[in-house]
C-alpha positions in Angstrom: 15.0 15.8 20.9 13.1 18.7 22.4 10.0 15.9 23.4 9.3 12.1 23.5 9.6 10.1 20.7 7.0 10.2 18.0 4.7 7.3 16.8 4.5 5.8 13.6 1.5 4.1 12.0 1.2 3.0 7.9 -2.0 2.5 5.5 -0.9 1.0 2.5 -3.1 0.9 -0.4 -2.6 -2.3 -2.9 -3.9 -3.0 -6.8 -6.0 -6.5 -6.6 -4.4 -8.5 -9.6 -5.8 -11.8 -11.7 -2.8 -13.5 -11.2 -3.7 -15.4 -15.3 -3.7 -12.5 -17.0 -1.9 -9.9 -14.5 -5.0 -7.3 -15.3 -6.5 -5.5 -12.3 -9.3 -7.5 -10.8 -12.7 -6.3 -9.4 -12.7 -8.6 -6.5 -11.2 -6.5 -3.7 -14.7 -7.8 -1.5 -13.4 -11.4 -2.4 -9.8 -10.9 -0.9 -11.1 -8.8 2.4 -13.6 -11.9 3.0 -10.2 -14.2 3.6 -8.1 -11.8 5.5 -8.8 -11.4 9.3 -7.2 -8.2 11.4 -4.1 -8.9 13.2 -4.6 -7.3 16.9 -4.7 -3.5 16.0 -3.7 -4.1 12.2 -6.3 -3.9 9.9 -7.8 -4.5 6.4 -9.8 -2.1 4.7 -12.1 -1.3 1.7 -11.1 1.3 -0.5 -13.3 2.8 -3.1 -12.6 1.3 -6.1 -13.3 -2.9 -6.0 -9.5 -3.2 -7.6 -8.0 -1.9 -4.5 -7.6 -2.9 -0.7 -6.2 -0.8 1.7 -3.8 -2.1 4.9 -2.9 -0.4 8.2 0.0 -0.7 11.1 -1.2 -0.1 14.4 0.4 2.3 16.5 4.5 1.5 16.0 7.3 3.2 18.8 10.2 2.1 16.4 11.0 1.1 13.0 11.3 -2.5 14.0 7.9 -2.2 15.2 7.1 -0.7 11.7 8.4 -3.7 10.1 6.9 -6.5 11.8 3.7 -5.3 11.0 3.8 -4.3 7.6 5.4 -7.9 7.2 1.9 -9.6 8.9 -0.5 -7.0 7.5 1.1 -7.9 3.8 1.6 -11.9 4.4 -1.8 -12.2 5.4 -3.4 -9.9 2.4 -1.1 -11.9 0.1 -2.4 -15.4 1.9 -5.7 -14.4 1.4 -5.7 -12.7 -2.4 -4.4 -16.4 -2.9 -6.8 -17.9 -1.1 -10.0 -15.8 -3.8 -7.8 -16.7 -6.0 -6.2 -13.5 -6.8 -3.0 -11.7 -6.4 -2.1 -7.8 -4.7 0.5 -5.8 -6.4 2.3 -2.5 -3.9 2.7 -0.2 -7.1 1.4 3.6 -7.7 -0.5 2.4 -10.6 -1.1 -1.1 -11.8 0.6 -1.8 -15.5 -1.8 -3.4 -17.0 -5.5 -2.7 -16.6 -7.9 0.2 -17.4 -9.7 2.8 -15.2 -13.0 1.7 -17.6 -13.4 -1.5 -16.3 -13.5 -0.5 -12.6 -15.8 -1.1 -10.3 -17.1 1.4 -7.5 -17.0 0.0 -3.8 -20.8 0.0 -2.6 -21.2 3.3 -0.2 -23.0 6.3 0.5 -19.8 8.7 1.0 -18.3 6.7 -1.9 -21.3 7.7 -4.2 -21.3 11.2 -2.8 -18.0 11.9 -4.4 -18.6 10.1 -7.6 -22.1 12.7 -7.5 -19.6 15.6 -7.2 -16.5 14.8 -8.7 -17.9 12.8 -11.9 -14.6 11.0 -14.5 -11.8 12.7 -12.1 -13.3 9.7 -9.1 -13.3 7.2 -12.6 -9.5 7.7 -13.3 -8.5 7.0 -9.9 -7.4 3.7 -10.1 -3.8 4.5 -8.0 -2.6 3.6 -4.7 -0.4 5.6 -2.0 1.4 4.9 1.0 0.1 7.6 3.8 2.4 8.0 7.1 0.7 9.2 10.5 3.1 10.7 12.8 1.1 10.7 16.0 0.6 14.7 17.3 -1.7 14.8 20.5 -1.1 19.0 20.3 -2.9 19.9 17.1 -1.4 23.6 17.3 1.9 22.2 17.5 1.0 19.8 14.3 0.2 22.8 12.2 3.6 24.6 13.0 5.3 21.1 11.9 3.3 20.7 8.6 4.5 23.9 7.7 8.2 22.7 8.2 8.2 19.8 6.4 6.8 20.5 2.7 9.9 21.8 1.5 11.3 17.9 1.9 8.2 15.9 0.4 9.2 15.7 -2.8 12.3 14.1 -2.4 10.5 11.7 -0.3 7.8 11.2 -3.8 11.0 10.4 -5.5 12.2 7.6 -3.1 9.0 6.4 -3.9 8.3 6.3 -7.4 6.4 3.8 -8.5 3.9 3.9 -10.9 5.7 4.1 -14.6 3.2 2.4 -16.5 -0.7 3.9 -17.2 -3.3 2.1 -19.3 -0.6 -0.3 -20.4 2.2 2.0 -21.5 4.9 3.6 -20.7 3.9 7.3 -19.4 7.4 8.5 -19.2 6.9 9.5 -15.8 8.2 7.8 -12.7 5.4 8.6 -10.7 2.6 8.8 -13.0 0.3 8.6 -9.6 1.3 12.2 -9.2 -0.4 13.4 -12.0 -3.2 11.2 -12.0 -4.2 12.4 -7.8 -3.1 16.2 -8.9 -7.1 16.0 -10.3 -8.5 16.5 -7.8 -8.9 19.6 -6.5 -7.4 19.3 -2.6 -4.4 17.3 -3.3 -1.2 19.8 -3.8 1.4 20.9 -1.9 -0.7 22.9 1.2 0.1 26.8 1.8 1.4 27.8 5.5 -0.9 28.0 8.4 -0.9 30.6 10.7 -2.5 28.3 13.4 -5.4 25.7 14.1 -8.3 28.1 13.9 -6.8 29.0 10.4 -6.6 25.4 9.4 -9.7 24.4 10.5 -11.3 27.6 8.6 -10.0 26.6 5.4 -11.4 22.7 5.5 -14.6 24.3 7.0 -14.8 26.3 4.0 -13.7 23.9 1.4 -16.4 21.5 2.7 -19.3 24.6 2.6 -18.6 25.6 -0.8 -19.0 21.7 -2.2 -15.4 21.8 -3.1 -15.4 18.1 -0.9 -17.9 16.2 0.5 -16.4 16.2 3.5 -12.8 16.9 5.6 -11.8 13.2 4.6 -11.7 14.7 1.2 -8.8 17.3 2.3 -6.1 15.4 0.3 -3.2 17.7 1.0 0.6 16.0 0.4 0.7 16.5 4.4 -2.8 17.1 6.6 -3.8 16.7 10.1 -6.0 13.4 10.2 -9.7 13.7 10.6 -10.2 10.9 12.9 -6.6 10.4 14.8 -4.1 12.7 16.3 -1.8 12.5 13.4 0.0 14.9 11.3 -0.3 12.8 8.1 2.1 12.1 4.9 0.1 11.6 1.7 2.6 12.5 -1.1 4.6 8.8 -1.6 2.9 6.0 -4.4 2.8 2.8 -2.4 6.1 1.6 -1.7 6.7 -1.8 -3.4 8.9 -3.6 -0.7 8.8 -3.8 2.5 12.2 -2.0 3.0 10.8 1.3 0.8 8.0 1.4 2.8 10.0 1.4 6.3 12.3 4.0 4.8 9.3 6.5 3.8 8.0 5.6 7.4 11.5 6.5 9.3 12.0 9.4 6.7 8.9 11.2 7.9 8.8 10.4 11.6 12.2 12.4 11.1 11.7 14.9 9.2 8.3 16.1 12.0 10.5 15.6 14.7 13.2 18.0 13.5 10.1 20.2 12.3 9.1 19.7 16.2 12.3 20.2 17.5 12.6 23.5 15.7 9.1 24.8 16.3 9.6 24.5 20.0 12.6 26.2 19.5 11.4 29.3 17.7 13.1 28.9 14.8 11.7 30.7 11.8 10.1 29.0 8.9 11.6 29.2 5.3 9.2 31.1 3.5 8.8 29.2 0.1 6.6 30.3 -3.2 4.0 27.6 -4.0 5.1 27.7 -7.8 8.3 26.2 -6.6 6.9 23.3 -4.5 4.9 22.1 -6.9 7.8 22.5 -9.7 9.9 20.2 -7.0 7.3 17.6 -6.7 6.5 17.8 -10.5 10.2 16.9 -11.1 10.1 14.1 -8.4 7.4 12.7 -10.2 8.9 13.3 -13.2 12.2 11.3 -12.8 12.2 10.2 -9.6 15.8 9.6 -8.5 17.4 9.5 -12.3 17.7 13.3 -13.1 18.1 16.3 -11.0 15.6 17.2 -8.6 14.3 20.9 -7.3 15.8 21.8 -4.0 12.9 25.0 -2.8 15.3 26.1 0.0 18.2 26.6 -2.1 16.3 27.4 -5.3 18.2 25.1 -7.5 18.4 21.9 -9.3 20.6 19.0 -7.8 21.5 15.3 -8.6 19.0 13.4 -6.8 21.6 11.8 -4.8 22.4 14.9 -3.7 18.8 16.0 -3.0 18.9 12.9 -0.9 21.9 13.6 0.9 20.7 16.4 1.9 17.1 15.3 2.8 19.4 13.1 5.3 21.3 15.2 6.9 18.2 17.8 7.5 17.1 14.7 9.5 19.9 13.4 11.1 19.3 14.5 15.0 16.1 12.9 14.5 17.5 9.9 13.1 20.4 9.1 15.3 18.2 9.8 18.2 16.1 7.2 17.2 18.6 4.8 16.3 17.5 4.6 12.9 20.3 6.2 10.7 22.1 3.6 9.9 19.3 1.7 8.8 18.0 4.4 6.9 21.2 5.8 4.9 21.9 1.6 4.0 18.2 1.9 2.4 18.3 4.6 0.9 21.6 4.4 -1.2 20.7 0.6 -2.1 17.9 3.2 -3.9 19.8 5.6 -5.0 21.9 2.4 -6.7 19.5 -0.2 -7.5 17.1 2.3 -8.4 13.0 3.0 -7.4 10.7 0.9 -8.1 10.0 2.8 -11.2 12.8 2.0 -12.5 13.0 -1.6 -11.8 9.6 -2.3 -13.7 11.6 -0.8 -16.5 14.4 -3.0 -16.7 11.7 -5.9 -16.5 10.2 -5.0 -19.3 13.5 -3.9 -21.2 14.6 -7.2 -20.5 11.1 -9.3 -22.0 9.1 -6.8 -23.7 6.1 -7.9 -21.9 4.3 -5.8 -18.9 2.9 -9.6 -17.8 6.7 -9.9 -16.5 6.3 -6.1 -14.8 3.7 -7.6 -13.1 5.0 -10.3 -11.4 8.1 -8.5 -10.6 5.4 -6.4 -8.7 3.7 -9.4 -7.3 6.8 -11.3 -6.2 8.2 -7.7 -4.1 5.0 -7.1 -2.9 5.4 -10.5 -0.6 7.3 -10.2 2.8 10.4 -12.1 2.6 
């Protein structure tokens, strides 16, 4: 590596479930009252009531990573039990309507809803969002630029939200489509540097597009409040294991980004109309079909789009001692299929989205 090792840290956001009739549940305030923070690992609001939102401290290795998505995740679980309801690590929850939601009590929160009217209504989906820790903003830009060629492979590791207003969509990431509203949340173009970057949030924010630069919902953005580049394109990974394999994956993929930077290597120069066609197919069929490759300008089996997506970021990974780990998860995907498509065979097997959702419930918990 051309510089020290990167830092990790994880927000998970989580559907809160009534664990009788596996419907989303408006008592998110409930839950948070039993949960306590775990040293630096916290519990958080989110703005609809049938959500809750988690996140790592500050992690130096994957193990790290996993020891504290396993507390942060026993304890929300402890305590959903405790108010008597259940959390569910899916894109979008199977059964349950955007209707029936309740909006979290706040100013900001009421702000958006002001601006953004039905689009804030229908967002009833939850991500995983990766901070890579950056203390050189310019030198964050230059990696954000690197890496969106590779994040829809990582959406298709991820997939998993199927299921929307208690059917089948067809999609594997039906999150995708449901986040693509508003109007910051794509792929973002290149940045010539930080002045640029900060130019075009400035300006989004003065023309009411957001109500502010925590609405800049770019796939991959520098944080607004730590020194993090930040991955926002994967649904919430189910298990434990996805959600360390999204973590390792982009930790990776900015280091080599990093790596190459320093280096002066060139960027690929990619059209937009082919990033979003790669992430539309990720969300599509997540690892079942053949996914978009932008730097080759072709379609590949996802295997291969993953193969590949590995060995982009195999100095990173080997430096880190995480390859191993990381090629073991990610074939036992590749194999056993996303989470996507294991809420399909669970309801292929019973014919009832009650049993999707406590297939959900049961690989939400820490084992």
């Amino acid at each position: 590596m051309n510089g020290p090792p990167l830092t990790i840290g994880v927000e998970e956001e989580f559907h809160v479930v009534d664990p009788d009739t596996r419907t989303l549940s408006n008592d998110g305030d409930k839950v948070l009252l039993e949960v306590e923070d775990i040293g630096d690992n916290r519990f958080e609001a989110e703005i609809k009531q049938s959500m809750v939102e988690t996140a790592t401290a500050v992690c130096s290795t994957l193990d790290e990573v996993r020891s504290n998505l396993t507390l942060l995740r026993g304890e929300l679980v402890a305590g959903a039990a405790r108010a008597g309801r259940a959390v569910a690590a899916s894109g979008t929850a199977p059964l349950g309507h955007w209707r029936d939601g309740v909006l979290t009590p706040d100013e900001r929160y009421a702000r958006i809803v002001d601006l953004h009217q039905q689009v804030v209504w229908e967002q009833v989906v939850c991500g995983c969002h990766v901070h890579i820790g950056f203390e050189d903003r310019a030198l964050a830009v230059e990696v954000l630029n690197r890496v969106r060629p590779w994040l829809s492979t990582l959406l298709a590791l991820s997939a998993s939200s199927p299921y929307w207003l208690n059917h089948d969509t067809g999609y594997a990431s039906y999150r995708t489509t449901v986040w693509w509203r508003w109007p910051t949340a794509h792929i973002p173009a290149m940045f010539s540097s930080t002045a640029e970057y900060d130019e075009v949030v400035q300006t989004l924010v003065d023309t009411g597009t957001v109500v502010d630069d925590g609405q800049i919902y770019w796939d991959v953005r520098l944080s607004r409040k730590q020194r993090t580049l930040e991955f926002r394109v994967a649904d919430t990974c189910t298990t434990v294991d996805e959600a360390v394999l999204h973590a390792a994956l982009c930790r990776a993929l900015a280091t080599v980004a990093r790596d190459d930077a320093l280096a002066g290597r060139p960027v690929p120069s990619i059209r937009p109309e082919l990033l979003r066609a790669a992430k539309w197919r990720a969300a599509r069929f997540g690892v079942t079909e053949m996914l978009i490759d932008p730097l080759q300008r072709e379609t590949v089996p996802a295997a291969e789009a993953v193969a590949r997506l590995l060995d982009h970021c195999r100095p990173a990974l080997e430096a880190y001692g995480d390859d191993e780990q990381v090629r073991d998860t990610a074939q036992g995907v590749l194999e056993g299929g996303t989470s996507s498509d294991r809420q399909r065979h669970a309801l292929a097997k019973s014919g009832r989205l009650e049993d999707v959702v406590d297939l959900l419930l049961a690989q939400t918990r820490p084992t």
